[in-house]
C-alpha positions in Angstrom: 10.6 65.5 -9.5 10.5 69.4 -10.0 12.9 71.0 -8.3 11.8 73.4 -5.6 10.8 76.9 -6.9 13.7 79.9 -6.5 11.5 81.6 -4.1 12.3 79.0 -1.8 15.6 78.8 -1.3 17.4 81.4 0.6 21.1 82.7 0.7 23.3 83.3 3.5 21.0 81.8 6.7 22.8 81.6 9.8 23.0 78.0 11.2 24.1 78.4 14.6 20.4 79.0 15.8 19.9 75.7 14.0 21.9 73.3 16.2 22.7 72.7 19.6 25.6 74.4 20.5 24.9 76.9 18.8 27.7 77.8 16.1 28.4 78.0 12.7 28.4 80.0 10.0 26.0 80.6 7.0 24.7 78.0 4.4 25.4 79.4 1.2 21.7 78.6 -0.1 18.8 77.4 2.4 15.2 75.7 2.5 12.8 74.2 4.8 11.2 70.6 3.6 8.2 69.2 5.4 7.3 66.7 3.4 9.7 64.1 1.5 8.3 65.8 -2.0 10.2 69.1 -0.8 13.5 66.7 0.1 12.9 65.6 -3.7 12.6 68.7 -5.0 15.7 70.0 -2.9 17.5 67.4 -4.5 16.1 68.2 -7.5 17.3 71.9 -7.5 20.8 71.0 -6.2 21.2 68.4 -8.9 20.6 71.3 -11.2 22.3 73.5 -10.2 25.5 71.3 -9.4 25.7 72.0 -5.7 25.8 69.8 -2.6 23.3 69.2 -0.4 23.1 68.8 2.9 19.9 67.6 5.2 19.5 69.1 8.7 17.7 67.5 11.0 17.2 68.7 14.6 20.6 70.1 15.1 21.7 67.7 17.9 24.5 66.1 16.4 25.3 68.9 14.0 29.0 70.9 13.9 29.1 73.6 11.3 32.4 75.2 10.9 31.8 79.5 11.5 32.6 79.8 7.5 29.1 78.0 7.7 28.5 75.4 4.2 28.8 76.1 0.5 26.0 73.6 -0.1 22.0 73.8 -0.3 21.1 72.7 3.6 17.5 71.3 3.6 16.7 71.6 7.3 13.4 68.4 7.9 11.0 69.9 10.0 7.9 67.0 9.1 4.4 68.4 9.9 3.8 65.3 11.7 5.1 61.1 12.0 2.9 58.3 10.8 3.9 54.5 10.6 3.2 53.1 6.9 3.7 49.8 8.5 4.7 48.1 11.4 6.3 44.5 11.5 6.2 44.8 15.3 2.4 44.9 15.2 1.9 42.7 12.8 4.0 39.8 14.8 1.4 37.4 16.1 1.3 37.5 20.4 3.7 34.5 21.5 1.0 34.1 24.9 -2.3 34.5 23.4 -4.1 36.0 26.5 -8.0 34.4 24.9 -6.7 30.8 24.6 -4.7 29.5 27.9 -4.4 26.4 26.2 -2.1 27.6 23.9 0.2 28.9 26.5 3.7 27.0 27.6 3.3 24.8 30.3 5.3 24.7 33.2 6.0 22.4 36.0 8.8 23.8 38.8 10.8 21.7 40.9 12.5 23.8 44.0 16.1 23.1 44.1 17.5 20.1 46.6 14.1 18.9 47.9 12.9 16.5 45.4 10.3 16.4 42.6 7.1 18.1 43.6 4.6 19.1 41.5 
């Protein structure tokens, strides 16, 4: 993977608008990934150029000290979620609704008054 191009990566960004409670200093070098080919490429260029990185999501569970990160800080904003797959889905329905056959029979007995059926 190529790392991201120069023009992308910004110095000295204020974080504190970034997160939830609203502190913190500067990241020493900044960019924006949507896509997980940006993350790669942020990678990429921190690899390079022997610096940390660090991946910001939403900001909710973020603290940044006020003397802010000497690392690269990819903050994810994704363009939009899609499911590759689904195990969930895929599960076949325990109670098919089309075949009642198929479904667990039950007989109940109420407590202290017998067998009834």
């Amino acid at each position: 993977m190529a790392p991201v191009p120069e023009r992308s990566i910004q110095s000295g960004v204020p974080l504190a608008a970034r997160t939830s409670l609203r502190v913190g200093g500067p990241a020493r070098w900044f960019t924006v990934a949507s896509s997980s080919e940006d993350v790669a490429g942020a990678h990429a260029w921190s690899r390079a150029h022997g610096v940390p990185m660090v991946v910001l999501g939403g900001g909710t569970n973020a603290v940044i000290a006020d003397a802010g990160l000497e690392a690269l800080v990819v903050a994810v904003q994704p363009r939009g979620l899609s499911v590759v797959e689904d195990p969930i889905a895929q599960t076949p329905d325990p109670m098919p609704k089309d075949n009642p056959a198929a479904r667990p029979q039950h007989k109940f007995q109420p407590l202290g008054h017998g067998r009834h059926e």
